[in-house]
C-alpha positions as CSV (number, residue, x, y, z in Angstrom):
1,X,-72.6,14.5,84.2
2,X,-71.7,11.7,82.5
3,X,-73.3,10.3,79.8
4,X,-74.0,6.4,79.8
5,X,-72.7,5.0,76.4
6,X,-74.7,2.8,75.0
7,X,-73.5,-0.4,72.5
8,X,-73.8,1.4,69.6
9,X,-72.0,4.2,70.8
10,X,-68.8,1.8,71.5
11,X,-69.1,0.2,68.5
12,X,-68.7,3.1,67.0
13,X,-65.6,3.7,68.8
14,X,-64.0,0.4,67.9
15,X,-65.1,0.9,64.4
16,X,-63.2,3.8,64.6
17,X,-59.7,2.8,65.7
18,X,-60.1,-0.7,64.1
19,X,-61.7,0.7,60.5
20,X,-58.2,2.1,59.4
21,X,-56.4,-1.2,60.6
22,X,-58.8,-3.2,58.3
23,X,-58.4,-1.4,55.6
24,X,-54.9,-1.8,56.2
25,X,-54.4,-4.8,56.1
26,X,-57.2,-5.4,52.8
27,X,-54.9,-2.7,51.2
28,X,-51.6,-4.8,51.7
29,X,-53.1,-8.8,51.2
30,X,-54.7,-6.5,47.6
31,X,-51.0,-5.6,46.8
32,X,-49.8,-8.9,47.9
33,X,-52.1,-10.7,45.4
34,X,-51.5,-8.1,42.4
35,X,-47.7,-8.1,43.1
36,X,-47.5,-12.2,42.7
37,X,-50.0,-11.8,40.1
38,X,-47.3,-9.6,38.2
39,X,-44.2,-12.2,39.1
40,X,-46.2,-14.9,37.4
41,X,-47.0,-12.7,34.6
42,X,-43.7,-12.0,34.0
43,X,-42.3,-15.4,34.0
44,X,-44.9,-16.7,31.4
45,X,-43.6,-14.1,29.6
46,X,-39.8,-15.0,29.7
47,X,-41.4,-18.3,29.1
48,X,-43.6,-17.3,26.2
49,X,-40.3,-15.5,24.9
50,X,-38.0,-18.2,25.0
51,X,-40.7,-20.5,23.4
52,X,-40.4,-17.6,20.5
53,X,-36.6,-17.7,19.9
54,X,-36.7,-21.9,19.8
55,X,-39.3,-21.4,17.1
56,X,-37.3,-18.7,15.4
57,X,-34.3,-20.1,16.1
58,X,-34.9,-23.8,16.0
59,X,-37.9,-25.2,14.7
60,X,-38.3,-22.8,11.4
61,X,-35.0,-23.5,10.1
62,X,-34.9,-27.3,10.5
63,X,-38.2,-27.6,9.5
64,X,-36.7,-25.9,6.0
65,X,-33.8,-27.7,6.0
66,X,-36.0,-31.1,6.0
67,X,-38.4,-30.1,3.5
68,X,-35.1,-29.1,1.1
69,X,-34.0,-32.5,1.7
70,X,-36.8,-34.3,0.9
71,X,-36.8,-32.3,-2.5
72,X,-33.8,-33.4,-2.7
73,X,-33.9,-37.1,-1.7
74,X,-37.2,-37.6,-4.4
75,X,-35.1,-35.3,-7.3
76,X,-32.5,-38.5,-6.5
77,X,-34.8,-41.0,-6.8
78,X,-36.4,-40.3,-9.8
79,X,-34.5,-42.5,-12.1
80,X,-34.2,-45.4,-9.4
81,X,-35.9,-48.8,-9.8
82,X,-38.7,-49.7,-7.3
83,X,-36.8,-51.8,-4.3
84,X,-34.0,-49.0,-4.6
85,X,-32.1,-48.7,-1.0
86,X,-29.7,-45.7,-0.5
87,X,-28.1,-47.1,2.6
88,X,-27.5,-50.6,1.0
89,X,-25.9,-48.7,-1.8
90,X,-23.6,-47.3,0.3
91,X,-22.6,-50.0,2.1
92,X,-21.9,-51.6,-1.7
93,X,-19.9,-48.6,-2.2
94,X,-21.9,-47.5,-5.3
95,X,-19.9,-44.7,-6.7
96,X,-22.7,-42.1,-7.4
97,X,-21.5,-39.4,-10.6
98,X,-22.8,-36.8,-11.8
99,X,-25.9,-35.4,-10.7
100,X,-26.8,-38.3,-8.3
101,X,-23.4,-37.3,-6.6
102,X,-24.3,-33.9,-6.0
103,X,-28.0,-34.5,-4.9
104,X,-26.2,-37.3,-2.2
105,X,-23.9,-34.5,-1.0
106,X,-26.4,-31.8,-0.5
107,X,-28.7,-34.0,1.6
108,X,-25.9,-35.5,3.5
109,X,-24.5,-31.5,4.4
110,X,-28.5,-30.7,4.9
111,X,-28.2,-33.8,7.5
112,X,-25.5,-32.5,9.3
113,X,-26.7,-28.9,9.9
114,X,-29.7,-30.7,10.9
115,X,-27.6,-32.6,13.6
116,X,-25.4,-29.3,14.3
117,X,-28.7,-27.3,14.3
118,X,-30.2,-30.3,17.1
119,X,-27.1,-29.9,19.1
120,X,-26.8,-26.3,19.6
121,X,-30.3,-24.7,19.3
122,X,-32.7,-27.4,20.8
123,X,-32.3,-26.9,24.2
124,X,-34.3,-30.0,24.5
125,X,-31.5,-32.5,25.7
126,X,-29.1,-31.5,28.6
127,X,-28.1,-34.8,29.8
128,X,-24.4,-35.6,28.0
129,X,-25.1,-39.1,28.1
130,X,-28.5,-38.7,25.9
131,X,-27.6,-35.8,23.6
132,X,-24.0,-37.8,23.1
133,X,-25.3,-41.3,22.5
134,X,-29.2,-41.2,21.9
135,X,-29.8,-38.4,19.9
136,X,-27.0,-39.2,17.5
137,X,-28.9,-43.0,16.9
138,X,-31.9,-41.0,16.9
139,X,-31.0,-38.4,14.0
140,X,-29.1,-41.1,11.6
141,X,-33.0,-42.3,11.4
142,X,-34.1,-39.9,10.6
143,X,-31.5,-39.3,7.7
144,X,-33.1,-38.7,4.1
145,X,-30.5,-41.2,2.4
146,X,-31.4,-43.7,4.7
147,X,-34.1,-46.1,4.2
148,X,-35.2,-48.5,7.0
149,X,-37.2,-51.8,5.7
């Protein structure tokens, strides 16, 4: 004699063969979600990294260089009346001696490590046309012997 299965009794089948299957698949879509969870913490790493060598490699050293060359630039002009212009100087052709001559030279060389420094460690500027043609306008503004009125 067979017995009548009732509702609950196939439900309990299906449950069953379909309980491994669910779990299955929640297993996989869990692994799915920690394994892109991983990807993306490893590129913000690489990120974060590369972040790490600009600043080590970039950012500490010019910011050094720019502070030695405003020590620099103020040591030079100390002795210089009020309306003093470096640039206009130049253009005169003022022959600097002495220690004014020196102090000139070490904050042009600090100047052009700075543009040297720019060039190969930024990272910032890959277009030839802006890291040719821009950024050289842009750092000769930026230059401590320089003073824009």
């Amino acid at each position: 004699m067979e017995e009548e299965k009732t509702i609950w009794d196939i439900a309990l089948e299906l449950l069953k063969v379909l309980g491994p299957i669910i779990v299955g698949v929640i297993a996989i879509v869990s692994s799915q979600i920690l394994n892109r969870r991983g990807l993306k913490h490893d590129k913000y790493s690489v990120e974060r990294n590369e972040i790490y060598k600009k600043l080590n490699e970039f950012y500490g050293p010019f910011m050094q260089l720019r502070h030695k060359s405003k020590i620099f630039y103020k040591k030079f002009r100390e002795d210089k009346p009020a309306g003093f212009s470096t640039l206009t100087a130049l253009l005169e052709e003022t022959k600097f001696k002495g220690n004014d001559r020196v102090l000139l030279d070490q904050i042009i060389s600090i100047g052009e490590i700075c543009e040297k420094l720019i060039h190969e460690k930024s990272g910032i500027i890959d277009d030839d046309h802006l890291s040719s043609n821009i950024l050289p306008k842009a750092n000769w503004r930026n230059r401590p012997e320089v003073r824009w009125q």
